[in-house]
C-alpha positions in Angstrom: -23.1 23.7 44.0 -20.2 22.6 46.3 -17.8 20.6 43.9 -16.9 16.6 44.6 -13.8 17.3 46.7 -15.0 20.0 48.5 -17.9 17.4 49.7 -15.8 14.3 50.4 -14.5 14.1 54.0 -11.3 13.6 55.2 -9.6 11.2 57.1 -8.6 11.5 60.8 -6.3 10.0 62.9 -7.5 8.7 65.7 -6.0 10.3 68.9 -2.7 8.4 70.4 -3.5 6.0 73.1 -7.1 5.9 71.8 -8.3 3.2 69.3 -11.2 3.6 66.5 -14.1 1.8 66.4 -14.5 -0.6 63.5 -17.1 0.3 60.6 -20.1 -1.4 59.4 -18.7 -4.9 61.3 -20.6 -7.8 61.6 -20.9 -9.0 64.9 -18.0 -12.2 65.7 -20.3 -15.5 66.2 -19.3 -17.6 69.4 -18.2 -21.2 69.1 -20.8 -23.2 70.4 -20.0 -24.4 73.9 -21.7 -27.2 73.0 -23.4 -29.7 70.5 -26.6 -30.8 70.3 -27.1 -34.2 69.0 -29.1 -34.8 65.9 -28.6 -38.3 65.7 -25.3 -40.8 65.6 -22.2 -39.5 65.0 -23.9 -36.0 63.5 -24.4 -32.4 65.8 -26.1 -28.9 65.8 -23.6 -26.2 66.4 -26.2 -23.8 66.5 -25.0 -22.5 62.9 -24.8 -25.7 61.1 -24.3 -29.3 61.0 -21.6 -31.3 62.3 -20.5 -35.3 61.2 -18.0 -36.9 63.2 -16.8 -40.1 62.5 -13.8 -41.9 63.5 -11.8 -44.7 61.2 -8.8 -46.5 61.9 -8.0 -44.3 64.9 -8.3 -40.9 61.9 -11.2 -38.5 62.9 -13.3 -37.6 60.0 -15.0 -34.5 60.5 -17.3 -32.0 58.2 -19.4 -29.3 58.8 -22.6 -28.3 56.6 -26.0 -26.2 57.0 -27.6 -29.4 55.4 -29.3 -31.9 58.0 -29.8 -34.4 55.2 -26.1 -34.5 53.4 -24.5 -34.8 56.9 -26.7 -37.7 57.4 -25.6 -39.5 54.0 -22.2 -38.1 54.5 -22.3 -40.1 58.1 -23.9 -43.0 56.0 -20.8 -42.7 53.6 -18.4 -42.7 55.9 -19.7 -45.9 58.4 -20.0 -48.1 54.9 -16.5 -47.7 54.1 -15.2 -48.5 57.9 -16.2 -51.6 58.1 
């Protein structure tokens, strides 16, 4: 039987000029070129839930993969502007 450090690898360095692949990455997600509108002043990314909502000229914004609390977080947010 081979023993432990006989068995474990060892690292390289990558050639000059040449770069090394990344390992066991998760693929980057896009930004969404554009929203899709769920209802007012709340939007599908594609990922998750956007509220938007602007007071006093101050942009309130939130993101969550909830449908329902960006909704009452909209609701929230338009009771305490007026």
């Amino acid at each position: 039987m081979k023993s432990l450090s006989s068995r474990m690898t060892k690292k390289t360095k990558p050639e000059s000029g040449k770069k090394r692949a990344p390992a066991n990455r998760a693929p980057r997600r896009m930004f969404a070129l554009s929203y899709i509108p769920i209802a007012h002043h709340v939007y599908y990314t594609g990922y998750s839930f956007r509220t938007r909502v602007a007071i006093d000229g101050k942009t309130h914004s939130w993101n969550t993969s909830d449908k329902k609390k960006a909704i009452e977080y909209r609701d929230f947010l338009l009771l305490t502007r007026e």
